[in-house]
N, C-alpha and C positions, 0 to 999 in steps of 0.2 A: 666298158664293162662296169666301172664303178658305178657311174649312173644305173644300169640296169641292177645292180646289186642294191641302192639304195630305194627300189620300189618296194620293198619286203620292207623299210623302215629299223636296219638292224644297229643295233646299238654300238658295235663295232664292224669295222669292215676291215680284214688284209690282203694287202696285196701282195707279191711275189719282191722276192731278191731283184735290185733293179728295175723295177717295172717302171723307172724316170733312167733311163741311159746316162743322160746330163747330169751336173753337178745341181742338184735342186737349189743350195742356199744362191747360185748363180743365175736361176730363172724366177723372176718374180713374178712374172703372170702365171706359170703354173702352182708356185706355190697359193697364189690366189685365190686359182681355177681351184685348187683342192680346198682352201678354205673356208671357201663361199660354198662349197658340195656339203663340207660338214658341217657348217654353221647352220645351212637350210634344212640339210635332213635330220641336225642333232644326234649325228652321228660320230663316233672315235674314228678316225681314218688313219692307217700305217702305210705307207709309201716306202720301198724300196728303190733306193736311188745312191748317188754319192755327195760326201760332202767336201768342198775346196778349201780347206785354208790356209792362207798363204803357202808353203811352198810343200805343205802334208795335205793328203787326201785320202780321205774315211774312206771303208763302205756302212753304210748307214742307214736307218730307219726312221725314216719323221713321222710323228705323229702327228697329227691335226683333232684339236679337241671340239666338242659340239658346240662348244661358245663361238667357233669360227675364225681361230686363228690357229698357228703354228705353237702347238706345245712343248714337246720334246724334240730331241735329236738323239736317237742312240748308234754310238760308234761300234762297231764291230772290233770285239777282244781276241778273239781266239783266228787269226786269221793264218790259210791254207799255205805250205812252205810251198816255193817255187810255182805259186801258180797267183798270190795277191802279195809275197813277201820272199824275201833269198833271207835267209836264217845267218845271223852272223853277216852282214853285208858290207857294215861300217869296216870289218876287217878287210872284206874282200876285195875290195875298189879295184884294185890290180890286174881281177882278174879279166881277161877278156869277154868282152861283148854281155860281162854279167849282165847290164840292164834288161838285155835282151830276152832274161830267164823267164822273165814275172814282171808284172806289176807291183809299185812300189809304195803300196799302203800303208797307212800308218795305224797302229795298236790303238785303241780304245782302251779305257782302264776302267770304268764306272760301270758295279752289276746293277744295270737299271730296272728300278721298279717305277714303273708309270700310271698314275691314279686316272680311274675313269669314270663317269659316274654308275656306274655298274659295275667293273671288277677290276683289280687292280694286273696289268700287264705285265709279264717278265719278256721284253723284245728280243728274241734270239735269229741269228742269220746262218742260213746254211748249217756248216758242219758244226758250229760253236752248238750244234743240238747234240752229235757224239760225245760232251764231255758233261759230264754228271755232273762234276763239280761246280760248277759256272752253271748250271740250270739250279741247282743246288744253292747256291750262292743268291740266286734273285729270288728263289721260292722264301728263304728263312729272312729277307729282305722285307718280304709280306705281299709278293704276289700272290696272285690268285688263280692265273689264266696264262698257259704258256701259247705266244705266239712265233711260228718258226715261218719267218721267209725267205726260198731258197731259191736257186736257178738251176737246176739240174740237166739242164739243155747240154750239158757238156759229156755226159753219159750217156746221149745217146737214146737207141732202146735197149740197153744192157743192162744187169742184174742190179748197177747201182741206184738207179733212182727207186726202184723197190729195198733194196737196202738202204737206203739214206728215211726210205717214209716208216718202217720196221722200228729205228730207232728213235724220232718220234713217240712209236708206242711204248718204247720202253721209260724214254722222261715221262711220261702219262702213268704208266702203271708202279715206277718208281715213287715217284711225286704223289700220286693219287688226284693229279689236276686235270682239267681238261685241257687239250690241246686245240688250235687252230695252223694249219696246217698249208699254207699258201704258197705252192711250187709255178714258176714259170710255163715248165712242159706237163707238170705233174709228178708227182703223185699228189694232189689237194685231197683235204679235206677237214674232217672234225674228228677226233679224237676223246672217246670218253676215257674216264679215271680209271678201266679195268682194262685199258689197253686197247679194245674194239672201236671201229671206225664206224662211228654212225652215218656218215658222209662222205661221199667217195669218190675221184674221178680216175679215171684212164689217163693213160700217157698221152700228150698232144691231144687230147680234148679242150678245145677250147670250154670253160664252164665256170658258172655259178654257183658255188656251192651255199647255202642259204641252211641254218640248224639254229636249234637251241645248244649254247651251253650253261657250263652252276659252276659254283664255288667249288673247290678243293676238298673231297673228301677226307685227305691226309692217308696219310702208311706209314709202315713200321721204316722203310729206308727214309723216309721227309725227316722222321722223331729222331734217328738216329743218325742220319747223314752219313755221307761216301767216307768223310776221314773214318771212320768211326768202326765201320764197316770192313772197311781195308782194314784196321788195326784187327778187328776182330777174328778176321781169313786168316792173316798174316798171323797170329797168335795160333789157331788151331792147327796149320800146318806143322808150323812148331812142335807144336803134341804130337802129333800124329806121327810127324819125322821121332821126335823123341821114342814113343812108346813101339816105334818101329827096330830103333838100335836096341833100346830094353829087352823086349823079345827075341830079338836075335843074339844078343849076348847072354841071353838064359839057356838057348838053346846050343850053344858051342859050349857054354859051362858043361851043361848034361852029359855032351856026345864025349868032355873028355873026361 
């Protein structure tokens, strides 16, 4: 599918959460095989796969740049409790069969932004798209272009994989960025800055999706950001609680 993706000539290509099973920095011929794809088509190529090192293991995003080699690595920060990590685990050891819980990934720390010769990428995996702050964080970074690749195969055909692409649109119409939007089973697609899907697939469609997107139009939550915002809710609650007790202690004043 990358091949057939790369006859449109597109400037970037992604692909899904895992779409390498293997630990890629441990297969060298495919990292190759994707090399030699983006160095001839001059194209940005994202790969979904894991990474090994020594005795921690990422879930991870390679990029392959159009020069034709391996550019970045981004580790995945925000990873799912009891299903890539046991929360608290170094306390746990004790407990029975914990390994057994989860998978035992290791945290990524760096909001990467990755320069392309077209638009600069903020790499997001899976659910690290639910958290605003962390999309947030690689937008004021100096991204340009959120790309979220996910595996949703684990949902099934149930309400989640259309709720996990939903908020996609809301980092898109937060942000004012365009989204690319690359699911295993689906929901794929493109994502303009007002939240609509200009590009679309089905569940278990196998597809291409192929779009133009642009730069970042910006919005009031990008200028303002999540801290900021919260402080701001959190503030008018406030008031509102307040001028709630106000009023009502006006009104037991009157009645005595």
């Amino acid at each position: 599918m990358t091949r057939e993706a790369t006859t449109a000539h597109p400037a970037i290509i992604a692909l899904p959460e895992t779409a390498v099973a293997t630990a890629l920095n441990e297969a060298p011929d495919i990292v190759s095989t994707f090399a030699h794809i983006s160095g001839s088509t001059h194209s940005t190529i994202i790969v979904g796969s894991l990474e090994a090192l020594g005795t921690r293991a990422y879930n991870a995003l390679y990029v392959f740049s159009p020069e034709g080699g391996l550019q970045a690595v981004y580790q995945k920060r925000q990873l799912v409790p009891f299903a890539e990590a046991v929360p608290g685990d170094a306390f746990l050891h004790w407990v029975p069969k914990l390994d057994e819980l989860a998978s035992h990934f290791s945290h990524g720390h760096d909001n990467a932004v990755i320069p392309t010769p077209s638009l600069s990428i903020a790499p997001i995996i899976c659910w690290e798209s639910a958290f605003a702050d962390l999309v947030d964080a690689q937008v004021r970074g100096g991204a340009q272009l959120l790309i979220i690749s996910t595996d949703d195969a684990w949902f099934g055909t149930s309400a989640g994989p259309y709720q996990h692409a939903q908020i996609a649109q809301m980092r898109a119409i937060e942000e004012g960025s365009w989204v690319l939007r690359a699911a295993s089973t689906g929901v794929s697609g493109i994502i303009a800055p007002d939240g609509h899907y200009t590009h679309r697939t089905d569940l278990d469609r196998e597809a291409v999706v192929i779009g133009r997107v642009g730069p970042p139009v910006g919005s009031v939550f990008a200028r303002i950001g999540p801290t900021r915002i919260a402080m701001l809710l959190a503030a008018l609650y406030v008031a509102v609680l307040a001028l709630g007790f106000w009023r009502r202690a006006r009104t037991l004043r009157g009645d005595a």
